[in-house]
C-alpha positions as CSV (number, residue, x, y, z in Angstrom):
1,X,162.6,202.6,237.2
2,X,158.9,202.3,237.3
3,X,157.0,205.4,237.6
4,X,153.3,204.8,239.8
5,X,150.6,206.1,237.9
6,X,147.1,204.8,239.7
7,X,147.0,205.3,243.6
8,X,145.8,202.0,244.3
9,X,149.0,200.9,243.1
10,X,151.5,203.2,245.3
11,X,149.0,202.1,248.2
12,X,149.6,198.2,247.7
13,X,153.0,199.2,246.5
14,X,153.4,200.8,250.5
15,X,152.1,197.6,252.4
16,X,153.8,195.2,250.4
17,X,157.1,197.2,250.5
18,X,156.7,198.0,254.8
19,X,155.7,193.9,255.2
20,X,158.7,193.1,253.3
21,X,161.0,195.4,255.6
22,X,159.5,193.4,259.1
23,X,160.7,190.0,257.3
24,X,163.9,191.3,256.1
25,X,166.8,192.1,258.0
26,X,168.6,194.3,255.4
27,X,165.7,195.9,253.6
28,X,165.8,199.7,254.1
29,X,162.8,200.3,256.1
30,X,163.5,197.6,258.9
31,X,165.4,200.2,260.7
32,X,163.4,203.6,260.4
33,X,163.0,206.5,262.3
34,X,160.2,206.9,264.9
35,X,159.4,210.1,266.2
36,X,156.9,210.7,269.2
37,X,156.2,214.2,271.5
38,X,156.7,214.1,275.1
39,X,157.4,216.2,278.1
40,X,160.0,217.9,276.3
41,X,158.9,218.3,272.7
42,X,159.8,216.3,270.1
43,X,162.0,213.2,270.0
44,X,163.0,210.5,267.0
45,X,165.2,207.4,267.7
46,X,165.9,204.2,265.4
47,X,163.9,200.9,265.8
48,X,163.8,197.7,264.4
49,X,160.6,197.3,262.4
50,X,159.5,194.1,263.4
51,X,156.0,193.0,262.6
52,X,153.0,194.2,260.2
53,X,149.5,193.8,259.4
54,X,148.3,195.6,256.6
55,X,144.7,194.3,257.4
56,X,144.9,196.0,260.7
57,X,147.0,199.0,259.3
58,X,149.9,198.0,262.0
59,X,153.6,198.8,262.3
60,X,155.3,196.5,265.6
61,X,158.3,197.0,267.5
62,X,159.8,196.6,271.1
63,X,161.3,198.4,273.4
64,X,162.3,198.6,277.1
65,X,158.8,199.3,279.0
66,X,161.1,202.1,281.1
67,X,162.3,204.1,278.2
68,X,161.5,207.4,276.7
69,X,159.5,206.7,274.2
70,X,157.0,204.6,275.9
71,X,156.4,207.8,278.9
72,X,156.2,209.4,275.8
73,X,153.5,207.2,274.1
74,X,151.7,207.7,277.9
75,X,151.2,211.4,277.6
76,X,150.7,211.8,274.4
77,X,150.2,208.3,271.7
78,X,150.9,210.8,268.4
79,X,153.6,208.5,266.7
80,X,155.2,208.6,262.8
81,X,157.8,206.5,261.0
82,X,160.0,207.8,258.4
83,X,162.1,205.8,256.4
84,X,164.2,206.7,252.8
85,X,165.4,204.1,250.3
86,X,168.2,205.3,248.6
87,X,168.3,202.7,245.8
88,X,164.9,203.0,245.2
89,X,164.5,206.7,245.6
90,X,161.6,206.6,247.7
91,X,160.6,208.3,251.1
92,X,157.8,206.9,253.4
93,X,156.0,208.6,256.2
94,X,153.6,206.6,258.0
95,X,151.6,208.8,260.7
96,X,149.4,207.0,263.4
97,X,148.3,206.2,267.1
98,X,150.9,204.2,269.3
99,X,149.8,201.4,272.0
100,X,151.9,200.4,274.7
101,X,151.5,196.4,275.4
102,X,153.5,194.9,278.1
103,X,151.0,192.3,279.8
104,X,149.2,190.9,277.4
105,X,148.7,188.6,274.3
106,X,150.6,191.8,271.8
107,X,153.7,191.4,274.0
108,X,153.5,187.8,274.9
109,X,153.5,186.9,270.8
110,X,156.3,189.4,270.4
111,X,158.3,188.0,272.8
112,X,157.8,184.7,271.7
113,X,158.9,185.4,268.3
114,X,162.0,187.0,269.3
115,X,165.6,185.6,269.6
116,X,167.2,185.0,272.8
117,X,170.4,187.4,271.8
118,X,167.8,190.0,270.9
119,X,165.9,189.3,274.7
120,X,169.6,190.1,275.9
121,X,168.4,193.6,275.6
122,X,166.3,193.4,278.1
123,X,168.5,192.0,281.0
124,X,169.1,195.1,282.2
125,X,169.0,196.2,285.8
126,X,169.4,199.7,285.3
127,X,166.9,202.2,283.3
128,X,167.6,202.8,279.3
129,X,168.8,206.6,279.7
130,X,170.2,206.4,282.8
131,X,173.2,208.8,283.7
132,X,176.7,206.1,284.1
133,X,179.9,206.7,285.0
134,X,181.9,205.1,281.9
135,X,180.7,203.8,278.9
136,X,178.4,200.4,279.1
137,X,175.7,198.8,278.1
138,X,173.9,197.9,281.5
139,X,173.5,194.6,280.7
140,X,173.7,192.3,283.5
141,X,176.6,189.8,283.8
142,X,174.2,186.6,283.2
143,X,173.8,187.2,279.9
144,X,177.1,187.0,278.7
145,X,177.5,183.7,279.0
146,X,177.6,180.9,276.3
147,X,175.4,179.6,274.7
148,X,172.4,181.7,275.9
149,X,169.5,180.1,277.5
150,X,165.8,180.8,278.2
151,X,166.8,181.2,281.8
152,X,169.4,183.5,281.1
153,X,166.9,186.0,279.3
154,X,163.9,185.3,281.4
155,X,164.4,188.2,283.7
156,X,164.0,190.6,280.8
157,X,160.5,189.9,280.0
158,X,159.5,192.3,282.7
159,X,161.2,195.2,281.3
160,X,160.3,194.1,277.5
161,X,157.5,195.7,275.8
162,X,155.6,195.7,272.4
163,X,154.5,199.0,271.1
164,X,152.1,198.9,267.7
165,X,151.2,202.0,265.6
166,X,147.5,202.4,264.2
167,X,148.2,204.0,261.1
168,X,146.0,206.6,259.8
169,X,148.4,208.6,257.4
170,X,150.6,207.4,254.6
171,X,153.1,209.7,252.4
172,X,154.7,208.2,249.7
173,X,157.6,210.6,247.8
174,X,159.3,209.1,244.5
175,X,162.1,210.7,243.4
176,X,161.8,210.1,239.6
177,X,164.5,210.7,236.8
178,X,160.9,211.7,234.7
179,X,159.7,213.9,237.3
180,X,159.4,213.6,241.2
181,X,155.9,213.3,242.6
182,X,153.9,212.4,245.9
183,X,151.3,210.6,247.5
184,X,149.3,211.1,250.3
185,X,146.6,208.1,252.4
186,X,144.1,209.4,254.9
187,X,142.6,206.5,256.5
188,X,138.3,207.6,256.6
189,X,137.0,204.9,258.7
190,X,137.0,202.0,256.4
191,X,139.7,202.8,254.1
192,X,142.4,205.1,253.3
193,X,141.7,207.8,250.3
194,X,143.9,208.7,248.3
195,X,145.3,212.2,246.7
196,X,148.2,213.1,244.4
197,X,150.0,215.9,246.0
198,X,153.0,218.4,244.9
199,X,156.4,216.9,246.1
């Protein structure tokens, strides 16, 4: 297993491995959790990872425009990932700012790029959250038909947003059989610096 000794190296070791996790579906980090602070304190859910720039020091993903997480990103835009690699032994925390993007060229690209099954999501009449009788998914009937077409997702691009993450924290934990050890990434302005720090 190789051990990290120069923190330039865990840093390009970070945005290689989170880029990676938005281009493959089974990589452990496509799926993390994201945490965000709203009304009632404290919430994390699961998301699909689905693009980064290192250049820009952003994370991507979508959601419904009327769910939780985006009133949450609207009173307060404190956001973090987490994600743990078993295989590897490595834990990531990613702190940042979030954006909401519903409107524009962010949300347009996102939308673009994703698949029609995963637009499904989207067809929904009734708010993510909502209180139902019986167990279901909301989704209306229209998109349940096959095969799927552009007109049978189109309705959900109203409810579809993009949210990005500014990040301006990174944590990197290795759990090594020669001793565990940590890493921590404060972005200054015009880069991130760097310090060792005790597990």
């Amino acid at each position: 297993m190789r051990r990290f000794n120069e923190l330039d190296a865990v840093l390009d070791h970070c945005w290689h491995y989170i880029a990676a996790a938005a281009a493959e579906a089974q990589h452990p980090f496509r799926t993390p959790a994201l945490s965000t602070v709203g009304a009632d304190g404290p919430d994390v859910r699961t998301v699909v990872l689905r693009a980064v720039d290192p250049e820009a020091r952003t994370l991507t993903f979508h959601s419904d425009r009327r769910a939780s997480k985006v009133d949450d990103l609207r009173l307060n835009d404190a956001i973090m990932w987490h994600g743990w690699d078993a295989e590897r032994s490595q834990q990531l925390r990613l702190r940042g700012t979030g954006s909401v993007h519903t409107e524009d060229d962010v949300a347009d690209a996102l939308w673009a790029h994703s698949t029609l099954e995963e637009r499904t999501l989207y067809v929904r009449p009734a708010t993510p959250g909502r209180r139902v009788e019986r167990p279901r998914s909301g989704l209306a009937s229209g998109v349940h038909s096959e095969p799927l077409t552009e007109a049978d997702v189109a309705p959900g691009r109203k409810h579809f947003a993009a949210i990005r993450t500014t990040i301006t924290s990174i944590q990197w934990l290795h759990l090594h059989p020669e001793g565990h050890y940590r890493a921590r990434f404060r972005w200054t302005g015009d880069r991130f610096e760097g310090n060792w720090i005790i597990p």
